[in-house]
Structure formats: C-alpha cells, structure tokens
N, C-alpha and C positions, 0 to 999 in steps of 0.2 A: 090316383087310384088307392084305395083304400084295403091293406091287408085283413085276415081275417081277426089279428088282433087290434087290427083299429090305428093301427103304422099308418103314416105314409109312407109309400112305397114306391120303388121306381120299377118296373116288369121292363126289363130292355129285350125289344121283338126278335122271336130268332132273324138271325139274319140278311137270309132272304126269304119268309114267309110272303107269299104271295106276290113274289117276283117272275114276274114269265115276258117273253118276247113276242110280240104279235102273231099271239094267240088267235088261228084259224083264217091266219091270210092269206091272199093270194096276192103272187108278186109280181102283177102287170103283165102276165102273161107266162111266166114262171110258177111254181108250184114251191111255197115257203113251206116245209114241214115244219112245222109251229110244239109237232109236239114230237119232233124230234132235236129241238133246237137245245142246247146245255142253257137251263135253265138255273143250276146248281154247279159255282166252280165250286170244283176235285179241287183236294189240297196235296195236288200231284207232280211229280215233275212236267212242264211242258216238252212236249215231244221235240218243238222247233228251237229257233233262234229270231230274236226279231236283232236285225243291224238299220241301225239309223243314222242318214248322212244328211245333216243340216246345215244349208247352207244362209248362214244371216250375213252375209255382204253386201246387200242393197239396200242400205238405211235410208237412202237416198228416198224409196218406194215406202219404205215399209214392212217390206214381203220380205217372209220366210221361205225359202223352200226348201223342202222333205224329202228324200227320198229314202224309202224304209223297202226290204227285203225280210222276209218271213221263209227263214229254210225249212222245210221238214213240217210245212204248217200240216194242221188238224183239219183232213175235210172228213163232210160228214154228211150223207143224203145228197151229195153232189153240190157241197153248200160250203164255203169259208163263212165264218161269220164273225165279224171284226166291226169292234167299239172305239167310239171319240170318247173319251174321259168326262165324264156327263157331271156326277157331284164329286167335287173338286175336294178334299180336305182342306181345312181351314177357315172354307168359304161356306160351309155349313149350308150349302144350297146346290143349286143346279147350274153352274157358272160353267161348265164348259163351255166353250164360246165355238162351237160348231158352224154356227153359221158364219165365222171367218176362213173358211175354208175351200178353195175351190181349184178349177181344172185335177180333177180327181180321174188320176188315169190308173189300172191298171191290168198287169201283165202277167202271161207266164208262157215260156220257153218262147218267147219271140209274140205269143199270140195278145191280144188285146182281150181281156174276161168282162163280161157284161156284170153289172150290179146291179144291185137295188136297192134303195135307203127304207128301214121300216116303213110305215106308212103309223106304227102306235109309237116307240123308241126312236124316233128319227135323228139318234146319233148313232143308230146303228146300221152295219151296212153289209148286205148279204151278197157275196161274191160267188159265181157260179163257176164252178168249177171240179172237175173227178181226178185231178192231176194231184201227186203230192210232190212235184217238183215246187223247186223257190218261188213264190210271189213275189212281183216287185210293184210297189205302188207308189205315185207322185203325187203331189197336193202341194199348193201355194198355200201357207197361213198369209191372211191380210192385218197385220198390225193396225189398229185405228190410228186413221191419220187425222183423229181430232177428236176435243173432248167430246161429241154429239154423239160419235160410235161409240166410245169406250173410252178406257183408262189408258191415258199416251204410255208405251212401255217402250216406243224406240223413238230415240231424237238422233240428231248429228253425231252429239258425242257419246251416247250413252244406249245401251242395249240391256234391257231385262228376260230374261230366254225362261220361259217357264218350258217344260219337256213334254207337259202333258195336251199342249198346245200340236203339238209336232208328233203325234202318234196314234194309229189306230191299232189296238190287241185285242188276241182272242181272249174270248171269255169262259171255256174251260174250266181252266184254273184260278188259282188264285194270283193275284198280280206280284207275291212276292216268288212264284214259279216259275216265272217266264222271265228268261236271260238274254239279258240286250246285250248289246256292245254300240258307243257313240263314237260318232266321229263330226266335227263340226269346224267350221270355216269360217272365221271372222272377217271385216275388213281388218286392212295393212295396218298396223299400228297402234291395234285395239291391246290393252292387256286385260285377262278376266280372272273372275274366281268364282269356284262352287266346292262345293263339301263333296263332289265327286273325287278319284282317285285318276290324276295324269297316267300317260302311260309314253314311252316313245312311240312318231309316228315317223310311218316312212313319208312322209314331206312335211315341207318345211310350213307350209299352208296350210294344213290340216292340226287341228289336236285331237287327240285320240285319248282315251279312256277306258282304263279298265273292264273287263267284262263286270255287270252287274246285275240284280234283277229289277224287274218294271217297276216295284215299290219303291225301294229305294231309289232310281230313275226319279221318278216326279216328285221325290220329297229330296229331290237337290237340285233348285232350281241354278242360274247363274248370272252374273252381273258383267257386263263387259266395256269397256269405255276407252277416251283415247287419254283420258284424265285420270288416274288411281295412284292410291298409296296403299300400301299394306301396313296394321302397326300388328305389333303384337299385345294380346292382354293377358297372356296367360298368368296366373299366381304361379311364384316360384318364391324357393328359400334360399338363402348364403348357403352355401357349404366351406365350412371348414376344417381339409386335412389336410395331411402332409401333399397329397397327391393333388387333387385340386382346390389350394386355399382361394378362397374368395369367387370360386366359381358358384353359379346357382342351378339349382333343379328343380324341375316342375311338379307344386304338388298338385297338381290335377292333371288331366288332359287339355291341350294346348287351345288355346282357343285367338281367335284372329280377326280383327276387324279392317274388311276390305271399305274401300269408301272412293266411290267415282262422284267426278263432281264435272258440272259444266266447263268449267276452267281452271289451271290450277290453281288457282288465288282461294278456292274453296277445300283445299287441300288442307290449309295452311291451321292444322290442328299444333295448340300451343300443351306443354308440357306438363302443366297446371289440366288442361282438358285431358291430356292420356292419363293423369293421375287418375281420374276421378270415373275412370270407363275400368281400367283393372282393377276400382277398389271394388264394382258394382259387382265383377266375377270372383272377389274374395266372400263379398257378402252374400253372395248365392250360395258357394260354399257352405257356408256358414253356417247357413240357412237349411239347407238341405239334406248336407252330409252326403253325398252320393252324385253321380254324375252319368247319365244316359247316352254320351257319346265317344266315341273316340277322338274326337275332334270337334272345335265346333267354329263356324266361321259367319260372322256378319257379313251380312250383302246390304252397304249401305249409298245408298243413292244421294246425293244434297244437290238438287235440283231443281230448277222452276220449269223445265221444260217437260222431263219424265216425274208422271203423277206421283204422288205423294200414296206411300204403302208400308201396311206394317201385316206380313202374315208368317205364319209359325211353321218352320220345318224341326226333323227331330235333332238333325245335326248341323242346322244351318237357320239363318232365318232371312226375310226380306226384306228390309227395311228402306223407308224417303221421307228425307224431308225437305226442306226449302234447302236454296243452295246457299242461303250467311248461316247456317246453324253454327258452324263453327265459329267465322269471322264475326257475326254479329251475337255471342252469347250470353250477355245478357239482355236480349230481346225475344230470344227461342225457349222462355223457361217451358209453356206448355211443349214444347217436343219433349222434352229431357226425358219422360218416363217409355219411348217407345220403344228401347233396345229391353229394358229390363223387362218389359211387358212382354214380347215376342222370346226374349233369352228362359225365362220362367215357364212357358211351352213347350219346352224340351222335359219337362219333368212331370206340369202337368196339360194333359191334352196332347201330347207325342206318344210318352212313354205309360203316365196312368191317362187312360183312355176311357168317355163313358160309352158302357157295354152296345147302348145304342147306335154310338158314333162311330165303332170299329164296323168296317166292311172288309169283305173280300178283295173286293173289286171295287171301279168307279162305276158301276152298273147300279147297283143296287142301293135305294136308298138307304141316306142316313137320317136319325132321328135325332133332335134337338134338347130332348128332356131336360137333361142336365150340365144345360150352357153355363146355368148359374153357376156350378161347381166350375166346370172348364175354362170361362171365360169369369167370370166371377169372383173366384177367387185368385185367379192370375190377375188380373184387374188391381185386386187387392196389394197382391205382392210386387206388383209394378209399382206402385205407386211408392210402396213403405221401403223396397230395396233402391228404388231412386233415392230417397234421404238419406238412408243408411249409408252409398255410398258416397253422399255428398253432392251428385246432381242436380239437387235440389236443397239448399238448406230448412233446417224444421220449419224457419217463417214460410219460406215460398211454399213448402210444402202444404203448411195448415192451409193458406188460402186459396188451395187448389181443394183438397178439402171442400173450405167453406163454398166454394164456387156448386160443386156435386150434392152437399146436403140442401141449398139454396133449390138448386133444379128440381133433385125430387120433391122436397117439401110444398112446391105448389104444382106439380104437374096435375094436369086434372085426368088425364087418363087414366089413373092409379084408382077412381072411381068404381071402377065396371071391368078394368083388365087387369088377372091377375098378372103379376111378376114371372110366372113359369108359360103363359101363353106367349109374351113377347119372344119366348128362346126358335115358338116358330118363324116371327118376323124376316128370317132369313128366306127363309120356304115363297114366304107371300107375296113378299115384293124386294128383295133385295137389295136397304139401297135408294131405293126411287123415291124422289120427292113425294110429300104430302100435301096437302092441302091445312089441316090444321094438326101438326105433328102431337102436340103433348095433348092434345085429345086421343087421337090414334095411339100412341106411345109406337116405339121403336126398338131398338137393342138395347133396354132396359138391362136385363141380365147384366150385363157390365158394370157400369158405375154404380146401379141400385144392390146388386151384386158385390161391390165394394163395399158400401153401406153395411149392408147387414154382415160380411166377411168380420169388418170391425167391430159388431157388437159381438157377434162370435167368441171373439178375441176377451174383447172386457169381458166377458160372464165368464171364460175359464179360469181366467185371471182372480177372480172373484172367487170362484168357486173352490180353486186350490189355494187360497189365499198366497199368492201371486209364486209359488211353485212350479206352474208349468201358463203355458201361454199358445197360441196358435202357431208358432214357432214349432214346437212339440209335433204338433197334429202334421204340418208341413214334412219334416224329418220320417214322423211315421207311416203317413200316409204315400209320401214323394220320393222320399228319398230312400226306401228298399231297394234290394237287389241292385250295388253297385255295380257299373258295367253294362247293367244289362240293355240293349237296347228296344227286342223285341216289346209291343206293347203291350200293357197286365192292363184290363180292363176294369172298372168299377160298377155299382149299382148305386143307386142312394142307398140302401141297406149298408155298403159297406162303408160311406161317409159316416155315417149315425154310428156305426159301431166303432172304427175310428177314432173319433169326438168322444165316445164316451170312456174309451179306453183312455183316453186323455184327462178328462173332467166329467163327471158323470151329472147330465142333466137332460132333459127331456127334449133331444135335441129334436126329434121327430114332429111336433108339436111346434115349436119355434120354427122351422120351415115351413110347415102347414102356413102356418101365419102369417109369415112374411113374403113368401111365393106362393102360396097356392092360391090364396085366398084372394079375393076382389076387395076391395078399398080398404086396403090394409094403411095401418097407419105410418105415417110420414118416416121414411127409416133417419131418425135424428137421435134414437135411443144409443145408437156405439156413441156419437159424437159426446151425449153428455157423460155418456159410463165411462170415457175417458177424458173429463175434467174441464170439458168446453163448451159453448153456446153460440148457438147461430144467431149473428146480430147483422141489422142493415144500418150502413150510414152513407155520408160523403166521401168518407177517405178512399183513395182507389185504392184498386187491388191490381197490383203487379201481375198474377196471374189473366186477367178481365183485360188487361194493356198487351199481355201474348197473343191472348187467344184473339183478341181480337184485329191484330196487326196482320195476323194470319188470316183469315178472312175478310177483308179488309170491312165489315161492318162495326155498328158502335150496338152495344148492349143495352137497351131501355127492359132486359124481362121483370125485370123485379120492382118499377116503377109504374111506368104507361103499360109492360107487358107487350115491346115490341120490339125489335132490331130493323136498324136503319143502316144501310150504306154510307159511304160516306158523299153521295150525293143524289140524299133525301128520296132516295127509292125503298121502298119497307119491303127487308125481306123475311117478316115471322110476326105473326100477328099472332097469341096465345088467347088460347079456349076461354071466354068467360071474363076477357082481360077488362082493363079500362079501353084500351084501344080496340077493342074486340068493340065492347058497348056505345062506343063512337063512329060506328059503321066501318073501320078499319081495315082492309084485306092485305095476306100480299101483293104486289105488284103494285101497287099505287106509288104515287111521289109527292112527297110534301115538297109543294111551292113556298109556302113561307110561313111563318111562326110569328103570329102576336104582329102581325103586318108589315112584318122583316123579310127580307130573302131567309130561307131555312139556310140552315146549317148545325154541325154537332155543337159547336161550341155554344150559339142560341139556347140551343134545347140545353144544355147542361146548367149553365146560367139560369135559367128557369127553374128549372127543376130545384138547385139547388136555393132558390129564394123560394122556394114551397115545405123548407124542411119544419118551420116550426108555423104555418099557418096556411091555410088554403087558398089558392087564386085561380083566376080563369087563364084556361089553355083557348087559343083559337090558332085551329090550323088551315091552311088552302091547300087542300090538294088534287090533284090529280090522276084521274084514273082515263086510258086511254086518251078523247080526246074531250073529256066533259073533267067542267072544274067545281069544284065545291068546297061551301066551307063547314066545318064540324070545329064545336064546342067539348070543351067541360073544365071543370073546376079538379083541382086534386090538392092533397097535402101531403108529405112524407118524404119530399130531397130526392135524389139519385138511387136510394137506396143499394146500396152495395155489400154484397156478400163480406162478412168476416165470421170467426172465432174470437172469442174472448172468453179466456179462464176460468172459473164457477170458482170465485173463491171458499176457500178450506175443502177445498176435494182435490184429492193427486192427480197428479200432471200426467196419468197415462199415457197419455198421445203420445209425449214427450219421447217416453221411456220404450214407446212401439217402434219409434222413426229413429232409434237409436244406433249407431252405429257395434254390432258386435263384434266383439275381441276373442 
C-alpha cells in the first residue's frame, strides 16, 4: 500500500476489526445471542480462574487428558463462551488442532451443561448455563499416532506438551488477563523442562506450577522424556576478590539447554560441542546488547521418532532434530543454524513484534505482512550468529550461502509472485505438498528474506564507509529496553526509519523492489556486494551431502532440475526444467539410465562426463503401471552450487560471519 508520499507502507489492521462470532445464529435449538457475544477482549482483569490438571501418562495411546475447572467464570445471556486456541503464534496460521479433541464433557454443581460448537468459529464452543458456580470440563487430546494425521509429538520416550493443545478460555479478555494454575502428571521416570516456574506439590506424582497467566501459559511449551541432560550455557565472567577468587558470575540471564533423546547414547554431547553452543549465546550478546527474558531455556528433542521442530517462544524455544546430531557432527552441518534461528526470536518476533502479528487473543486473526522482517531477518541472523559462534565454520557457512542464492536465482515463481505475497503462504495451505513447488513458491520470506537481509547489510556498509553495519540496526532496533519482556510492536515505517537512522538511504524503495514487486531480480546482489560469486561445478558441497542425508534424496535442481530418492523414485520435478521438458513428474521411478539399472552413482557418472560436451540422456521409466522411454541430450556436469571470491573486492562476507570481541 502506497502512502500519500509515495512510501511503502505497512497499515497494520486494528486488531480485531471485523472480528465477530456467529453472527445471527441459532444454536440447534438454543438461541446464541450473536450480538451479545464479547466480540472485543477488555484489557481487564478476568473475573475467574482457569486450573488445569493434565494428565500425559498414556504414551502408550497417545492421549492426553484435560481436566480444566473455570472458578468465577463470566456468563453472559445464559451463555459461557470458551475457545480452543485457533491461530497459534509462531505458526502464523490457523494450526489449532481442534479436531484432535474429543469426549468433551462438561459440568457444573454435579449437573451435565449442554453445548454447542459455532456452526461459523468452530473452535468455539457455547456452554449453556445461568450458574456462576466452577465449570469443570474434560476432553481427551489425541496425539497423532502417525505421520498421515500430523506431526509425531509423543513417542515411547519422549513427550512434547504444547498447553495451548490442553485448554479451552474465555474470550473477554485478553489472554495475558486470565490466570491459570497447572498441574500435570507425567509417566514414572519421565524428567522435563519448560520456562515455566515449579512450585511444591502436595504428591509426589503431580508437578505443580506456579500461578500464571494464559499468555505466558502457551508461550512455555514442555519437553519431557525418560532420556535428558541439562547443560548449561549461560555467559559468565571469573571474578576475582578477596571473597570469591576464581569464582564466576553470570553476565546475562541464565540460559539452559534441555536436550531428550531416544536413548542415552544421543546424550553424549562432547566438550568441543558445549563450547560452541555458549559461544553462540556470547555472540547474541554481542549482537544485541539487551536480553528479553529472565531466563531462557532450549527444548531440544534429537530424535527419529518425535518430528523434527524449530518454533519460537519468548523465554523458551522448541527445538528437533535427528537423534546422531550430536554423535554424528560432522554429517548434521545443515541442523547447526536451528537453535540460533529460534534463540534470535526472543528478540525479534517475541519481543519486537509486527503490529499485525500482535493479538489479544488466539481468536482473532493474525496478519502476515511483515514475515520478511520477522522471519527474514531472523533467517538472516541464524545463519551469521551460527558462524560467529563457530557452529559452522566461514567455508561451511558460504556454501550453505551458495546453496540459498542457487535456489532463488532460478526459481521460476519469482516471475508473477511477489516476495511479500508468499508471507500469506501460511494462511493458504500451510505446509502441504505442491504439485510443482518453485512455480507456486512457498515460505519464500525466509531464505529470500536472508538474501536481501545481506545486501541490506553491504549497502550500509557502503554507505558509512564501513562505520556502522546491520549489526547497528540489530542493537537498535532489538535490542532496546533491557529486561523488558512485554512485546513493543513495529510497522514497516518504523523499519525504514530505523535503517535510516542507521545509513541514510532510500530504504523504502529497495523493499518495494525486492518484496513487493513481481519478477523482481534474482536477489544475488548482497552475495556480490560482499566479494562473492555464484559458480556451478562438480566439486561437492558438504552442505548438499547434509541436506541431503537428511532427507534421504540426491539433488539433480540445478542440472536435469529434479531430486531423486535414493531408489530412483523422483520427488521434485522444477517448473520449465530439462526434466520438466522430458515429460517428467513427481511420482514416477526411473527404471534405468542409458540401459543400466538406475541408480545415483549412474546418474552422477553421466552427468559428470557432460561437463565439457553434450550427450544423450535415455531413461525408462515408470509411472504407475505403464513404462516408457524419454530422451535428451544435455551439457554442463553436475553443476553444483558454490562461492568464489571476485577478485580485488573485500572479503565482506568474511568480515559479516566474523566472530565478535
């Protein structure tokens, strides 16, 4: 949207502007006053109490069960009116997973209360009642017990408890109004952790927890397992006086990395690996200058059974990955940037927030606008605080780099969809396969959002003749109001402004450009402004041997322009490819190559006697139960992503991914 001076601008919607609940219903027999329903939480104290007693001791099943009590609830027109947690933070969409829920009973003073689910909100649920004694309500959560429902979040040994899973609240207020108290029941021999506050409980089965309120509640999820270690990472200094020599003090707020693993052998974190996890919370620091939590604690999963997650809380984050990340480290280099990625969301998208993405409540939608800032440049500083602390040395790092300029420089969605439309791709399908992805494009925002982060970076560089840097903007923009935890909101106006207090340059204008705009050009401009070049050859790339071990396919995008399993089933066929123009889809299965049985090693061998002249490709393949053979000729090797220096131009990159002192 275009201001009256010709700005881009971000107008973040008031909050709940045209938010209402089933508006002019009738409720199966019941009479829903629609326009008596609290359309607008008060930012008022809640009258009640909600107590939640969760019990997760049947891993066995899967199931949770809930049992929550509402003292003092708010009726209203003879009406409770109580919400499943619809758009989720973090998830930037409408992920409540409502429909895992059921035998929904509930009560009050002995009696059974009839409901009704919206029929327009149907994670809302209209409880009939004139009583203001306690509600007590029960509900089964069903954990998926397979990848086809959802993301595995409980295995044998291992338990991920989101809270906002486990609760239905009024909507009144705002959710940071209404004061819980938890109480929850592990199996025998579980140990957990959350960035919630313990408390004593009277049994020895139960943990109990501090009184808190619903906000905080679901932005401190928990991790519990039969498997964990606690380390610590916090930055601290020597002290030395008379009183304690040699002892140390924390110069920050302490921070802790919890870590369950399928067995303990995935435990087995080396000395050399906790080095290089405290350096990464020195150089946030560092980075920063400020700290938005009192604490802050990893919830890290290393698992092949529980799915693989990276989401942001403000004191806490979620983190999975495979269960060798440790035992096998150098083979996990693509995980390395996901703690720093999620740990960086404590400062931006926790605490600076865009104006759109702040709600009341889980009711009311959230808006996307400014993913690229959120996730964009978080994206950004994952990646560069990964090197900084050594997680990544500068080689591995460039050619993770080169892997991200390689992608966007040929996706061919980048044609017709600007950069700031993909930040709805949450909204539209969340997630869910494609059919031909880099035509569609995806959560672009991130790594293209990295992209342009770093020319960012080079033009202020530039522009203050190497004076101040994106570093500066970070500090200023991130890192205000130490301590503070509550969220300060932003606009794109107050980026722009921001940036210019920084480096004065037409920042408004340069995002137009590069997000707003449809077939904007290939964002490869940081990579050269800081002293590099995107080149294909045969040599591998270390990162392309991660990533791909990780999903166990082999990468053809930047040759044929396909990805292959590793037996010869194609799963990614690219928009306009060679393999595209050879009748190609997913799903098919290469039977054999040049009249061999297929395999990767064939195809690599091939490929790589094409680098300096052209020959014919024949493949047989397979689709369902009909077989066929397709042709073509290609030249050009394996081609594989790298960087290579620009000689007599400075080593920017170098000097970005640098470790600060």
């Amino acid at each position: 949207m275009t201001s009256a001076s010709g700005q881009f601008k971000n107008e973040a919607a008031k909050p709940w502007a045209g938010w209402a609940i089933g508006v002019g219903l009738l409720c199966g027999g019941f009479q829903c006053h629609a326009a008596d329903m609290p359309t607008v939480p008060k930012h008022r104290p809640y009258a009640g109490q909600l107590q939640l007693e969760v019990d997760a001791t049947d891993v066995a099943h899967r199931i949770v069960r809930v049992h929550e009590t509402i003292n003092q609830p708010e009726i209203s027109n003879g009406q409770l009116t109580l919400a499943y947690p619809k758009w989720v933070p973090g998830n930037h969409s409408t992920t409540g997973p409502v429909e895992r829920i059921a035998g929904l009973h509930i009560e009050s003073n002995g009696q059974t209360l009839n409901w009704k689910r919206d029929p327009i909100e149907t994670n809302v649920f209209h409880i009939f009642t004139t009583s203001s004694n306690a509600v007590h309500i029960d509900f089964d959560y069903l954990s998926p017990t397979s990848s086809k429902i959802g993301r595995i979040e409980i295995s044998d040994e291992i338990s991920t408890l989101k809270w906002n899973e486990f609760v239905l609240y009024p909507l009144e207020v705002w959710a940071r109004d209404i004061p819980v108290t938890l109480r929850l029941k592990l199996p025998q021999g579980y140990d957990s952790a959350s960035a919630l506050e313990p408390i004593p409980s009277p049994s020895n089965d139960v943990i109990a927890f501090k009184t808190t309120d619903l906000e905080t509640l679901l932005d401190s999820p928990m991790y519990a397992g039969r498997y964990s270690k606690t380390f610590d990472l916090s930055e601290t200094t020597a002290v030395n006086s008379p009183v304690s020599a040699g002892s140390v003090t924390p110069l920050v707020p302490p921070v802790k990395l919890h870590v369950f693993a399928d067995q303990p052998s995935g435990l087995d974190i080396t000395d050399k690996q906790l080095t290089l996890h405290r350096q990464l919370i020195q150089q946030a620091s560092r980075l920063y200058g400020a700290h938005h939590y009192t604490h802050y604690d990893f919830l890290l999963s290393v698992s092949d059974k529980v799915q693989h997650i990276g989401l942001e809380h403000h004191q806490s984050s979620e983190d999975g990955t495979s269960f060798d990340y440790f035992i096998n480290w150098n083979k996990t280099m693509s995980d390395r940037d996901l703690l720093a990625h999620e740990y960086t969301h404590s400062w931006n998208g926790k605490f600076r927030r865009p104006a759109d993405l702040w709600t009341p409540n889980y009711q009311q939608p959230m808006q996307n606008s400014l993913l690229w800032v959120y996730e964009g440049q978080t994206q950004y500083w994952g990646q560069v605080l990964t090197a900084r602390s050594g997680l990544l040395t500068t080689a591995q790092a460039l050619e993770g780099w080169a892997l991200t300029a390689a992608f966007y420089a040929q996706e061919h969605g980048r044609q017709w969809r600007p950069l700031e439309d993909t930040t709805n791709d949450p909204i539209i399908r969340y997630r869910q396969s494609r059919s031909w992805g880099d035509w569609q494009r995806a959560e672009d925002y991130y790594s293209e959002g990295q992209l342009i982060w770093l020319e960012a970076d080079t033009i202020i560089r530039r522009q203050t003749h190497d004076k101040a840097s994106l570093d500066d903007f970070a500090r200023r923009f991130f890192g205000v109001a130490d301590g503070k935890i509550t969220p300060l909101t932003y606009t794109f106006d107050d980026v722009i402004k921001s940036l210019n207090d920084v480096a004065a340059y037409d920042w408004a204008n340069f995002f137009k450009e590069r997000v707003y705009a449809a077939n904007a050009p290939a964002p490869l401009r940081g990579i050269e402004a800081a002293g590099y070049r995107l080149i294909y050859n045969d040599d591998p790339n270390d990162m392309i041997r991660s990533d791909d071990r990780d999903s166990e396919h082999v990468s053809y995008r930047y040759s044929l322009g396909m990805s292959i399993d590793r037996h010869g089933k194609i799963k990614e066929v690219l928009w306009d490819s060679l393999a595209f123009k050879m009748g190609l889809i997913e799903g098919m299965e290469i039977v054999a190559i040049n009249g061999l049985g297929y395999s990767s090693d064939k195809l690599d061998s091939w490929l790589k006697s094409t680098t300096t002249e052209p020959k014919k490709l024949e493949l047989i393949v397979k689709s369902d139960d009909r077989y066929s053979t397709v042709t073509t000729t290609y030249q050009g090797g394996l081609r594989i992503p790298h960087l290579v220096r620009i000689p007599d131009r400075p080593d920017v990159f170098s000097e970005i991914l640098k470790a600060k002192q």
